[in-house]
C-alpha positions in Angstrom: 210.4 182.8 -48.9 208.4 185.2 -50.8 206.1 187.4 -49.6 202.4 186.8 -49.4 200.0 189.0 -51.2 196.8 189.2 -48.8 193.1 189.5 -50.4 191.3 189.6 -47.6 189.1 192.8 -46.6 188.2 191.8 -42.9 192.3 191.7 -42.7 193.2 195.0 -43.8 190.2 196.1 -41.5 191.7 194.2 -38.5 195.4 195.3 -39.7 194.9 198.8 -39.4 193.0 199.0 -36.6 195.8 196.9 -34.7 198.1 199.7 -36.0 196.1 202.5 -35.0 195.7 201.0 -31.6 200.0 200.4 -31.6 200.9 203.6 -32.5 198.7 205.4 -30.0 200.5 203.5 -27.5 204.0 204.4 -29.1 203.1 208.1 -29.3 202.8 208.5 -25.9 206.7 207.6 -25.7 207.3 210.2 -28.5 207.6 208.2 -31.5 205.7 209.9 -34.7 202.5 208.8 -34.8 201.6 208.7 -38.5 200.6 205.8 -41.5 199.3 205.8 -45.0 197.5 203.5 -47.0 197.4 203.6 -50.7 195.5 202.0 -53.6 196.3 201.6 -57.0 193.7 200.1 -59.5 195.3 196.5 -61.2 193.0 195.2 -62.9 195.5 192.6 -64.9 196.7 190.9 -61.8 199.5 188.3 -61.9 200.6 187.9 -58.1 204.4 186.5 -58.8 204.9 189.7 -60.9 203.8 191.7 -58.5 206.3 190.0 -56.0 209.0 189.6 -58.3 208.4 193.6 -59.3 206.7 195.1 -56.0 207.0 193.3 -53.2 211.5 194.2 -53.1 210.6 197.8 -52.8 208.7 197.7 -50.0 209.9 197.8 -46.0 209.6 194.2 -44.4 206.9 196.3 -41.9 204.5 197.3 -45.6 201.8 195.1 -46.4 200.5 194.1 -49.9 196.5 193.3 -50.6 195.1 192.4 -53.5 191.3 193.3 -53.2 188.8 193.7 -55.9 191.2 194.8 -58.9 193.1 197.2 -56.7 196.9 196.9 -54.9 196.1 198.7 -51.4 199.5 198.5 -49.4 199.5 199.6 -45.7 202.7 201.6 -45.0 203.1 202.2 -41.2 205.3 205.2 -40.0 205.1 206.9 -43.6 203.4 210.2 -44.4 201.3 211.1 -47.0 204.8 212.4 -49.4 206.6 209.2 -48.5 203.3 207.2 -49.7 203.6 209.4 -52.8 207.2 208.5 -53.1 206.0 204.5 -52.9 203.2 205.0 -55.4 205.2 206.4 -57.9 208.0 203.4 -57.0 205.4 201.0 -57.6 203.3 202.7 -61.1 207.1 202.6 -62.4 207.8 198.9 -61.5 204.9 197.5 -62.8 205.4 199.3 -65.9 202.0 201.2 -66.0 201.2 204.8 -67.1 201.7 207.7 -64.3 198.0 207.7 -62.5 196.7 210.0 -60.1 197.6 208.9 -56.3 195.0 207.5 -54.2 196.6 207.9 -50.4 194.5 208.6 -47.2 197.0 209.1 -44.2 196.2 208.5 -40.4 195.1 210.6 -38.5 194.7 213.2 -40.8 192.1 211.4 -42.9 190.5 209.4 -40.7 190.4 208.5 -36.9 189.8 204.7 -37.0 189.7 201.7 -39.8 186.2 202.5 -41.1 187.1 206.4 -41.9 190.4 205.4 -43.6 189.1 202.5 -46.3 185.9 204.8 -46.6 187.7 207.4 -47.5 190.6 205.6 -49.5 187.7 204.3 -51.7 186.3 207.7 -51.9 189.3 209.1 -53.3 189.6 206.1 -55.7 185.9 207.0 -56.8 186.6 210.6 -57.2 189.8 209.9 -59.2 187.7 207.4 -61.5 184.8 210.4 -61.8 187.3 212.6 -62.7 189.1 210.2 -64.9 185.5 209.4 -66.4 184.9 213.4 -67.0 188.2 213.8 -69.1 187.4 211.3 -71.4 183.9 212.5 -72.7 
């Protein structure tokens, strides 16, 4: 079975707070208590190419969302230079141009759900200003 793409919001939301809420617990038994999330902007979305392309390159624990033109994928126990490393993996596999990362890592960017996607769409926002300032 292939895996399922998610679109919902509310479930990323829910997602990484349940992670959050895990990995406190596993940190007080010594495991590493880091995650990333990144987003890349796809604004031509075809879902089975995006499985067939993306989805293999990923560990069974990422998750894929689809969400308002952009790929997010939450990447438990990976830092923000193993986030970079999947970034790049994806850009390549679906055959875009290089673009600048958009990456926010817990806890270092944010203590709970609300901090990390505010500031994920932050980056994105500064990326697109940025972006938007080159090409004038």
């Amino acid at each position: 079975m292939k895996a399922r793409i998610l679109g919902y919001k509310e479930l990323l939301k829910t997602l990484v707070e349940y992670h959050i809420t895990f990995i406190d617990r596993l940190a007080l038994e010594g495991y590493e208590k880091t995650f990333s999330i990144l987003l890349i902007p796809l604004k031509e979305w075809n879902e089975e190419k995006v499985r067939d392309l993306a989805a293999p390159l990923l560990r069974e624990s990422d998750r894929l969302f689809y969400i308002d033109d952009k790929l997010i994928a939450l990447l438990p126990g990976t830092d923000w230079n193993g986030a970079l490393t999947v970034h790049e993996t994806l850009v390549t596999a679906l055959g875009m141009d290089p673009i600048d990362d958009c990456i926010v890592e817990y806890p270092a960017d944010g203590e709970n759900a609300f901090e990390l996607i505010s500031n994920l769409y932050a980056r994105y926002d500064e990326i697109k200003s940025e972006q938007q300032g080159r090409s004038e």
